[in-house]
C-alpha positions, -999 to 999 in steps of 0.1 A, spaced: 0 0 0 8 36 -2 13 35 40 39 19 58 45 18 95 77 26 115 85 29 149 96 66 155 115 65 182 108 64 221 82 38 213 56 60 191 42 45 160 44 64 131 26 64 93 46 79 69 35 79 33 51 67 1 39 82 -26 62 56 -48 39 26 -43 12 47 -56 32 64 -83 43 24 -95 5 15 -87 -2 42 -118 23 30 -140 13 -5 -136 -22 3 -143 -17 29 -171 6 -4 -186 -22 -27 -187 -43 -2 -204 -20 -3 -234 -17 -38 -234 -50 -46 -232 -58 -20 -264 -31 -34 -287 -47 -70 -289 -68 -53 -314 -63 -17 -323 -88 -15 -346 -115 -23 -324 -141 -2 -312 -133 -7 -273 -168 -6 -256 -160 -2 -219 -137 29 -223 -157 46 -256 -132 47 -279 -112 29 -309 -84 9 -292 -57 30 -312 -67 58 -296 -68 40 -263 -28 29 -270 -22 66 -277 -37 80 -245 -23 58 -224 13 59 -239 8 99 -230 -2 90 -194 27 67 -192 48 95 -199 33 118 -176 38 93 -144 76 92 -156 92 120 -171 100 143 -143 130 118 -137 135 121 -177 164 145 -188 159 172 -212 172 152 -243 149 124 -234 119 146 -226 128 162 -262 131 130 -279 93 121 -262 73 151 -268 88 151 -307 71 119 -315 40 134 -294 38 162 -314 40 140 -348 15 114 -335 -7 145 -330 -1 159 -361 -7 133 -379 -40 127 -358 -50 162 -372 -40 163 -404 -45 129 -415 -73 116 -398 -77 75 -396 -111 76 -391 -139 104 -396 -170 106 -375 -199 113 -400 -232 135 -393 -251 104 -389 -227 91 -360 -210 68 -380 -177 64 -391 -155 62 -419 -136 32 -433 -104 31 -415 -73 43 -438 -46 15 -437 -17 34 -449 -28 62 -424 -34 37 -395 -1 18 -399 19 49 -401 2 63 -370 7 26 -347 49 32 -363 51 62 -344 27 52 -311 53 18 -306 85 42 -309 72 63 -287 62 33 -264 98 21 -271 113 53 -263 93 58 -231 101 20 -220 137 24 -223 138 58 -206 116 42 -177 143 16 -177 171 34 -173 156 56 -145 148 25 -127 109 28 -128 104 -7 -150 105 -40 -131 135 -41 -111 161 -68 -122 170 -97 -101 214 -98 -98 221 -133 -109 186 -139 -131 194 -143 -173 162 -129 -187 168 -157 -214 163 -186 -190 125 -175 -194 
C-alpha cells in the first residue's frame, strides 16, 4: 500500500507515506491499459468509448506523464517530438472520420499503420527511458532474462 508503519522513536508509532507505491501503482495500471488495447487496435473498445488505437495513444501519453519528471531534457525532447507528430498526424491525416449520422468512416490502412509506427516508438522510447531511470520492473542480480 501507499502507507507503511515505523517505529519513530521512544516507542511512538508512526505512518509515513510513500507516494512511490502509488506512483508504481499508476504506472502499472496505465501499462495494462495499453496492453489490453493493442490485442486489437482497430477495435471499437466498448468499456472505455473509444477505438483501441486511440486507447494505445492516450495511455502511452499517461505513461509519460507518471515518468518524465526523472527524464532529462534530451529524453523529454526525444518524447514530446514523437507526441507532437503522432498529434499531427492525428489532425491532419485523420484514420477515421465521425460522419453526421454518427458513424464512421472506413479506416485508412496506410494512415493507421503509419500512425501505430510512431505510437510503438514512442512506447519504445518511453520503455527504455523508464528503464534506465529505474521505474520498470527491477532486475533480479544473478537472473538471465533468457532462461524464461
Amino acid at each position: 500500500m501507499a502507507y507503511s508503519e515505523w517505529t519513530g522513536g521512544e516507542g511512538k508509532d508512526v505512518s509515513k507515506y510513500n507516494p512511490a507505491a502509488l506512483k508504481m501503482l499508476r504506472i502499472d495500471n496505465i501499462s495494462q491499459i495499453i496492453n489490453n488495447s493493442k490485442f486489437n487496435l482497430q477495435a471499437w473498445n466498448a468499456d472505455m468509448g473509444d477505438w483501441n488505437y486511440t486507447i494505445y495513444y492516450r495511455g502511452l501519453k499517461g505513461l509519460y506523464r507518471e515518468v518524465f519528471i526523472k527524464f532529462s531534457d534530451e529524453e523529454k525532447e526525444k518524447c514530446d517530438k514523437f507526441i507532437d507528430k503522432v498529434e499531427e498526424c492525428m489532425e491532419k491525416y485523420p484514420i477515421q472520420e465521425r460522419l453526421k449520422n454518427g458513424r464512421w468512416t472506413s479506416l485508412n490502412e496506410s494512415r493507421f499503420k503509419i500512425f501505430i509506427w510512431y505510437l510503438d516508438k514512442l512506447e519504445d522510447l518511453i520503455k527504455e527511458y523508464q528503464d534506465d531511470h529505474g521505474l520498470d520492473t527491477p532486475s533480479v542480480e544473478g537472473y538471465d532474462d533468457d532462461e524464461i
